[in-house]
N, C-alpha and C positions, 0 to 999 in steps of 0.2 A: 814473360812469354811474348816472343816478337809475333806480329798478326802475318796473315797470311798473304805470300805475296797477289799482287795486285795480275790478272791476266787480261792483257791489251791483244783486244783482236789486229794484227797488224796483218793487214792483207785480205783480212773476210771480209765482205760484205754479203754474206747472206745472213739475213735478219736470225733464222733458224737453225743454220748452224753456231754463229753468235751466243745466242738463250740458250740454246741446249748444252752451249761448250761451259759456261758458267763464264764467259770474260766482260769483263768492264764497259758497261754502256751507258751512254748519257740518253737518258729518258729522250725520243722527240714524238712520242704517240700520241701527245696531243692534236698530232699534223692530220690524225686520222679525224676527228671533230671537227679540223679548221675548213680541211674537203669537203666535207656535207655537209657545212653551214654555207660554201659556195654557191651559188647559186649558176656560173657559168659552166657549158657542159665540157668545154675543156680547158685544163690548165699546164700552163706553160711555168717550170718552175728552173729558171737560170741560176746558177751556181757557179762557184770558182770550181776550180779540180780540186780532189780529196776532201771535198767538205760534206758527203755524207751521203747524194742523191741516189747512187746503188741501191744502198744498204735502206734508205728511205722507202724506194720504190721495193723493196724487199719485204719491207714492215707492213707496206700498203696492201701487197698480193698476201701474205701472211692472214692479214686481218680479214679481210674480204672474201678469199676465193673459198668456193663451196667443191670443198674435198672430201673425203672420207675422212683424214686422220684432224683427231683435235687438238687445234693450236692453242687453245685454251690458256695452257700452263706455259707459252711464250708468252702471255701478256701477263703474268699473275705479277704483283706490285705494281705493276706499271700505272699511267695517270690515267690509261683511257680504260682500266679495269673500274671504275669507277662515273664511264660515260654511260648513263641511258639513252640515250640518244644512239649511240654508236652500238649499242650492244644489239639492237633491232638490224644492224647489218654484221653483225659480226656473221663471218662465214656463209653467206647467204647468196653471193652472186656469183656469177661467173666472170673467172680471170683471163684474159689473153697480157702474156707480158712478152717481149719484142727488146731484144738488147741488139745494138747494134755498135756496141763499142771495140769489136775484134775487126769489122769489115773496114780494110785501107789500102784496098789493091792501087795496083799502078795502071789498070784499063777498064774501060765498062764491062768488058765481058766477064773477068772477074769479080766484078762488082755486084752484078748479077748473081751469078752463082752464090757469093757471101750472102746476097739477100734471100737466097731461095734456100738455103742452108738455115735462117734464120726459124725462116717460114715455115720450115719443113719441121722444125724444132716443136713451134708453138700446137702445129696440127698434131703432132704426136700428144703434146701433154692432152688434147683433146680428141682422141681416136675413138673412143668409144660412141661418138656421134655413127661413125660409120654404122655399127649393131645397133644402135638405139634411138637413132636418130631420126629415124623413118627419113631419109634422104631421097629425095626424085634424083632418078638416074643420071640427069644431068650436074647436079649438085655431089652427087656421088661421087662419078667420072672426074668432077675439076678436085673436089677433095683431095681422091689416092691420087692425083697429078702430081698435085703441091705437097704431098708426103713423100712420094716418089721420088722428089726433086728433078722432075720431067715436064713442068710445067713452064711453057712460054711465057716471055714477058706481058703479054695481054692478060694471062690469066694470073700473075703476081700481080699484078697492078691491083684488082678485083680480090684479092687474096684475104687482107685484112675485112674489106666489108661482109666477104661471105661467111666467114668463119665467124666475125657478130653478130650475125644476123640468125645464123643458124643455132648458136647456143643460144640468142634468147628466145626464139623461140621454143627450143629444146626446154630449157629450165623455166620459159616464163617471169623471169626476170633483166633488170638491167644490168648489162654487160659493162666491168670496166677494163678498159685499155691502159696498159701503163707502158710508154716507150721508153727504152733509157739511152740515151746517148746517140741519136737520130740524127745526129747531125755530122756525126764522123762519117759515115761514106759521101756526103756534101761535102766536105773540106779536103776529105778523097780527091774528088772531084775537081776541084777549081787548084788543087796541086800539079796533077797530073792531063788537067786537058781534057774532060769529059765530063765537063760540070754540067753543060747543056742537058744530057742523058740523064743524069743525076737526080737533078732537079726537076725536071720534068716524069720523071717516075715520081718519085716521091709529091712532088704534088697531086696528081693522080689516085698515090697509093692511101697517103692520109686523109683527102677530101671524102675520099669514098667512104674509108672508114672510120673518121671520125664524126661526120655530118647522118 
């Protein structure tokens, strides 16, 4: 009896679609114990193309983010089913994840928008801050801004830190950030002649909310 063919995720990179599809994955859940043996509050993890950081930062939200549905049985076999250490954060905090690997216009002002599009993404996965949040009117207002995708570049810049600041203290725990691919609309940028702009958001956008 021949075995069963082998199914090669070619193209996913969602951690959870992956597990649930049954295809062929090389264990790397270790990566989740090697982060919280870290001791620095952010890390910068460089990579060639196609070697895996999507689907990484996929396993990372996976494990972490404090949702309703149990991810439980995406990790059963795996190596970090078997971390104590890890298992005291398994699903316990809250996630903001930020892809930016579609944004490559040919102007800032498209650039913009692909950012506020991003942004506009992240505050939906987290809307129920609106009802639950107890939000001051002001924090309100910039909120449905940034959902809206009506939101000035002053108040993108402040985007990422407000949305951390307000889940932790929402859920009372710490917040993690995972960015993927941050540096395409930069290389956007210094292509097309608007790297000044580029850069200068983005340093603004990350200081704020990473620090």
């Amino acid at each position: 009896m021949s075995s069963p063919a082998v199914r090669l995720p070619i193209g996913i990179s969602d951690f959870r679609e992956l597990r649930e599809g049954g295809f062929y994955y090389v264990d790397k859940t270790a990566l989740i114990d090697d982060v919280l043996r870290e001791p620095a509050k952010v890390l910068l993890v460089p990579r060639p193309r196609r070697f895996g950081k999507t689907l990484n930062l996929s396993m990372l939200r996976s494990f972490f983010d404090k949702c309703a549905d149990d991810a439980g049985p995406l990790f059963e076999g795996l190596a970090i089913a078997s971390s104590a250490a890890a298992k005291a954060h398994f699903q316990r905090h809250p996630v903001i994840f930020l892809t930016f690997k579609d944004i490559k216009p040919t102007s800032w002002e498209e650039c913009q928008a692909g950012v506020a599009n991003v942004l506009a993404r992240a505050f939906e996965d987290h809307r129920y801050l609106l009802s639950e949040g107890n939000l001051e009117a002001d924090n309100a207002r910039l909120f449905t801004a940034i959902l809206e995708r009506r939101a000035a570049k002053s108040e993108l810049v402040i985007a990422l830190e407000l949305l951390s600041r307000l889940l932790a203290r929402h859920h009372r725990e710490r917040v993690i950030i995972l960015l993927d691919e941050y540096d395409s609309p930069i290389h956007a940028g210094y292509t097309h002649r608007y790297c000044d702009d580029v850069i200068a958001f983005f340093r603004d956008f990350l200081s704020g909310g990473l620090k």
